[in-house]
Backbone and ligand atoms as CSV (ligand in chain L), in Angstrom:
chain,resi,resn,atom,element,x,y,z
A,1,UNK,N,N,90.606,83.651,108.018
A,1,UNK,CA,C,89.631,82.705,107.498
A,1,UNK,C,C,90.139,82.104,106.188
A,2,UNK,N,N,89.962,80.933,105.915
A,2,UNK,CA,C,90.608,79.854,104.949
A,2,UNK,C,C,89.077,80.118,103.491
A,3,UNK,N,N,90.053,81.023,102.474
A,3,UNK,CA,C,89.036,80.822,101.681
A,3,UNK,C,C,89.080,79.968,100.315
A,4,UNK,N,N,90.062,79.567,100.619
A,4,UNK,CA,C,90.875,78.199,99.188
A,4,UNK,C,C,91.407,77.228,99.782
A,5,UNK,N,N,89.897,76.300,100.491
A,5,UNK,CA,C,91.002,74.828,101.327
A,5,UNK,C,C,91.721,74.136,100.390
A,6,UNK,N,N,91.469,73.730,99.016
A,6,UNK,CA,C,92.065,73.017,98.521
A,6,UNK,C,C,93.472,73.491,98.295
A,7,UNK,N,N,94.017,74.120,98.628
A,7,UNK,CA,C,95.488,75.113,98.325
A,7,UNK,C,C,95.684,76.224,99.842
A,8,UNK,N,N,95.194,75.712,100.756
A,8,UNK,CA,C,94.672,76.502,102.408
A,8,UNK,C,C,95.500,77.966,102.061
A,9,UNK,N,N,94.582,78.708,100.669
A,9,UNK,CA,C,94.991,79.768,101.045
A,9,UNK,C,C,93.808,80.765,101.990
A,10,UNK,N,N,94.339,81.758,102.808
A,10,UNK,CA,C,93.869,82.468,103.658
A,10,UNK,C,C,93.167,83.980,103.233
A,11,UNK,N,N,92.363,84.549,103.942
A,11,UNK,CA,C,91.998,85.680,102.751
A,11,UNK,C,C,93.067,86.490,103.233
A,12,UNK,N,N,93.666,86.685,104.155
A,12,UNK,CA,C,94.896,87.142,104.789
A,12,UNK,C,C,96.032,87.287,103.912
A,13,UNK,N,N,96.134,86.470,103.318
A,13,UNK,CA,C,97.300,86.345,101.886
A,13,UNK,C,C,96.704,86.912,100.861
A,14,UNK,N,N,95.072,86.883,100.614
A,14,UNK,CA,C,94.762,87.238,98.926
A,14,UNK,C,C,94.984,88.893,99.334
A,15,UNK,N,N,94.721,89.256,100.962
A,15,UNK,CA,C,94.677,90.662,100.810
A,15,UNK,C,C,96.324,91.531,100.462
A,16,UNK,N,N,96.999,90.276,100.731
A,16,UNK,CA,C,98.677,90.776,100.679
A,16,UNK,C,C,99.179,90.829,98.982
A,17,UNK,N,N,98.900,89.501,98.860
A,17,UNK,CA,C,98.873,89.606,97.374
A,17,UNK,C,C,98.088,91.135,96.545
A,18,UNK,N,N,96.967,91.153,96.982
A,18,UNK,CA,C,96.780,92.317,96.260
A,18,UNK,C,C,97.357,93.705,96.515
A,19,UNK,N,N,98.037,93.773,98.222
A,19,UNK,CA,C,98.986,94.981,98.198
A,19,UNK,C,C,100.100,94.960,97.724
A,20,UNK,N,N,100.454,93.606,97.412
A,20,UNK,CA,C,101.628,93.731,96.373
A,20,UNK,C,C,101.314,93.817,94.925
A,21,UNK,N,N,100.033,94.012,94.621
A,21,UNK,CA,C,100.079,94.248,92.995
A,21,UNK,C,C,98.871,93.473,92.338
A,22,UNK,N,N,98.639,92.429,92.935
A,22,UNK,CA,C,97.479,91.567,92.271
A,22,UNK,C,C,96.030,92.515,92.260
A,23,UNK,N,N,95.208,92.544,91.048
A,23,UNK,CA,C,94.130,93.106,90.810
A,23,UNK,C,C,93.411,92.614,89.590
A,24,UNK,N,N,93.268,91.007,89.795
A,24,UNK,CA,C,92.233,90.396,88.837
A,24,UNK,C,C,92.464,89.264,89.361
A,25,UNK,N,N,91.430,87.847,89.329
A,25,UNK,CA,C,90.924,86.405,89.021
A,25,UNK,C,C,92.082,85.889,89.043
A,26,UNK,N,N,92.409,86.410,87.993
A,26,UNK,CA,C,93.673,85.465,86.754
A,26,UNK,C,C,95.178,85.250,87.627
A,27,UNK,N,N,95.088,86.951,88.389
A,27,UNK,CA,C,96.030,86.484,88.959
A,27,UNK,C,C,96.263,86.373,90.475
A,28,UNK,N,N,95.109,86.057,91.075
A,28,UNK,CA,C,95.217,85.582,92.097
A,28,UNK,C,C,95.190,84.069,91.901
A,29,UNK,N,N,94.651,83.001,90.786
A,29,UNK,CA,C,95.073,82.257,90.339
A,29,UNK,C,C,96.137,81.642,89.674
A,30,UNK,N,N,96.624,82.471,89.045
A,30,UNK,CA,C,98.309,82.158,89.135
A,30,UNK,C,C,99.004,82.287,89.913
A,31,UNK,N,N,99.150,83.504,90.960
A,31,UNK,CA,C,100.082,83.378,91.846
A,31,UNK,C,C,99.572,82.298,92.914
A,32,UNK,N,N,98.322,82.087,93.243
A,32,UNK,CA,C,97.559,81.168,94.719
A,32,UNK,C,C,96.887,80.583,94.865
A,33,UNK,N,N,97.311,80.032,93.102
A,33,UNK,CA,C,95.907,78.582,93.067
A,33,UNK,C,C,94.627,78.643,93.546
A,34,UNK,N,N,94.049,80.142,93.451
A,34,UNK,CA,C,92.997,80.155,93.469
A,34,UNK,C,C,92.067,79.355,92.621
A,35,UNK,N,N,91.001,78.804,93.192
A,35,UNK,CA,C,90.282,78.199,92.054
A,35,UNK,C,C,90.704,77.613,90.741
A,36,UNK,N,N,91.642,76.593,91.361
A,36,UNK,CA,C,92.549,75.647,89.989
A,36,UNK,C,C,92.325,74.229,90.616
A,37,UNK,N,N,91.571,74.322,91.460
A,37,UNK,CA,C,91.048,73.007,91.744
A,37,UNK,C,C,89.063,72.539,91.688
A,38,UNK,N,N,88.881,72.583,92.680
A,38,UNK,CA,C,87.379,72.491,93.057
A,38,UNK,C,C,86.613,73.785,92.556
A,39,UNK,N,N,86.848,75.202,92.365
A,39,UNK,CA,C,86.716,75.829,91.836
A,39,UNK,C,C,85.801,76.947,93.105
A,40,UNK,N,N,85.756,76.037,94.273
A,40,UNK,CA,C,84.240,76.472,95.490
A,40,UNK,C,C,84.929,77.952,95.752
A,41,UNK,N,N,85.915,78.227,95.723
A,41,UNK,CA,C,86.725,79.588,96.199
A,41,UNK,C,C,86.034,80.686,95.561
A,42,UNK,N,N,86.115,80.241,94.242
A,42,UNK,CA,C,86.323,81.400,93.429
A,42,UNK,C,C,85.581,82.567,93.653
A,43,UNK,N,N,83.787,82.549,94.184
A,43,UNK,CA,C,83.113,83.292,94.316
A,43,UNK,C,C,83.351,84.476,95.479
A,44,UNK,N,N,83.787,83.373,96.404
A,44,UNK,CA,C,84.498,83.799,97.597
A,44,UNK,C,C,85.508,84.865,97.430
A,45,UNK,N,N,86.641,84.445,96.854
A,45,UNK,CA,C,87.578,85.329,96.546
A,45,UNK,C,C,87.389,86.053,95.273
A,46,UNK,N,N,86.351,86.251,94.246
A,46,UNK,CA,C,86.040,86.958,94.210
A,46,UNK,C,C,85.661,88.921,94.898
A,47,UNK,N,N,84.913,87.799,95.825
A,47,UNK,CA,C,83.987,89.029,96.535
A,47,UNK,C,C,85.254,89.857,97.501
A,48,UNK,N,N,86.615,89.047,98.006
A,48,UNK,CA,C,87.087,89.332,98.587
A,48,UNK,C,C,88.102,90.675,97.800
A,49,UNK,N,N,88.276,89.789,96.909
A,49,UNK,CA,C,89.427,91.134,95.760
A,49,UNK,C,C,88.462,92.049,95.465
A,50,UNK,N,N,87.326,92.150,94.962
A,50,UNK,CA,C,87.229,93.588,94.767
A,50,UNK,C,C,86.326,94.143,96.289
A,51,UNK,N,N,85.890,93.871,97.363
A,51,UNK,CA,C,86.430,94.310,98.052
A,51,UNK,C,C,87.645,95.607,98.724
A,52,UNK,N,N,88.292,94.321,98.583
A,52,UNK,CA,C,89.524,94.936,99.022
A,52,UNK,C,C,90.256,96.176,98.197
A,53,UNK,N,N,89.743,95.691,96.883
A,53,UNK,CA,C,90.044,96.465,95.641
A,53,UNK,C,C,89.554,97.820,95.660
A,54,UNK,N,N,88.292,97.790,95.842
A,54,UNK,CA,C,86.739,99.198,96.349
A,54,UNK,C,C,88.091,99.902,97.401
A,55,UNK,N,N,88.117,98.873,98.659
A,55,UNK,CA,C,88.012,99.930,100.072
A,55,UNK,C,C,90.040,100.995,99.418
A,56,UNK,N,N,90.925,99.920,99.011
A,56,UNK,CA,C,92.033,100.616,98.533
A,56,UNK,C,C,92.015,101.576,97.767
A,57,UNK,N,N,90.889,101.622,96.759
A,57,UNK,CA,C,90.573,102.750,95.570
A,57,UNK,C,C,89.938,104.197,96.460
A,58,UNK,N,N,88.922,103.456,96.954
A,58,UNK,CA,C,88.717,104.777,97.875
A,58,UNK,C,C,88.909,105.378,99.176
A,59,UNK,N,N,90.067,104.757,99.813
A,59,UNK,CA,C,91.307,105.217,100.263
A,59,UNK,C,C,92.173,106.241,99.465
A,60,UNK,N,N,92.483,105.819,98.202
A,60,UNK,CA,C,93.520,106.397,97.234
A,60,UNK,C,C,92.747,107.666,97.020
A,61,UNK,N,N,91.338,107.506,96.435
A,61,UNK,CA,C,90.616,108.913,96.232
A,61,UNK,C,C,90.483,110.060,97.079
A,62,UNK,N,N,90.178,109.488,98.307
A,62,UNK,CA,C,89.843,110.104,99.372
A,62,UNK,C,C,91.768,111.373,100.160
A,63,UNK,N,N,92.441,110.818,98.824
A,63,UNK,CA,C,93.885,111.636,98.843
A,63,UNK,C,C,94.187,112.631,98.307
A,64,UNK,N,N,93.169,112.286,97.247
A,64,UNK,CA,C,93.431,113.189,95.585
A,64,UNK,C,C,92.789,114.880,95.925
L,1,LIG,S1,S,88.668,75.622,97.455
L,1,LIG,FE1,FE,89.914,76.699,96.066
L,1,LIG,S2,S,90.160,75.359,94.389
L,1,LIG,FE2,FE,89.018,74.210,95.842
């Protein structure tokens, strides 16, 4: 699903980006032009990084 048309990024990529390291706004906007245009994403991908952020953390816990 396309959650940054203006830059057609995918949430498919924000979730890659964040397994490679991304874990804030700022830099899913620097690396993917998140919300550097129209700005309609942002909430979106928001919700999507921490998300993704939650289910990886408590994955990681669920190790410890
Ligand atoms: S939809 Fe992402 S900046 Fe416009």
């Amino acid at each position: 699903m396309y959650v940054c048309l203006c830059h057609g990024v995918t949430e498919r990529q924000i979730v890659a980006a964040i397994d490679s390291g991304v874990d804030c706004m700022k830099q899913l906007r620097r690396d993917l032009g998140i919300a550097t245009e129209c700005g309609r994403c942002a909430s979106c991908a928001s919700d999507c990084l921490k998300q993704t952020l939650a289910s990886r953390n408590s994955a990681e816990g669920g190790a410890k």
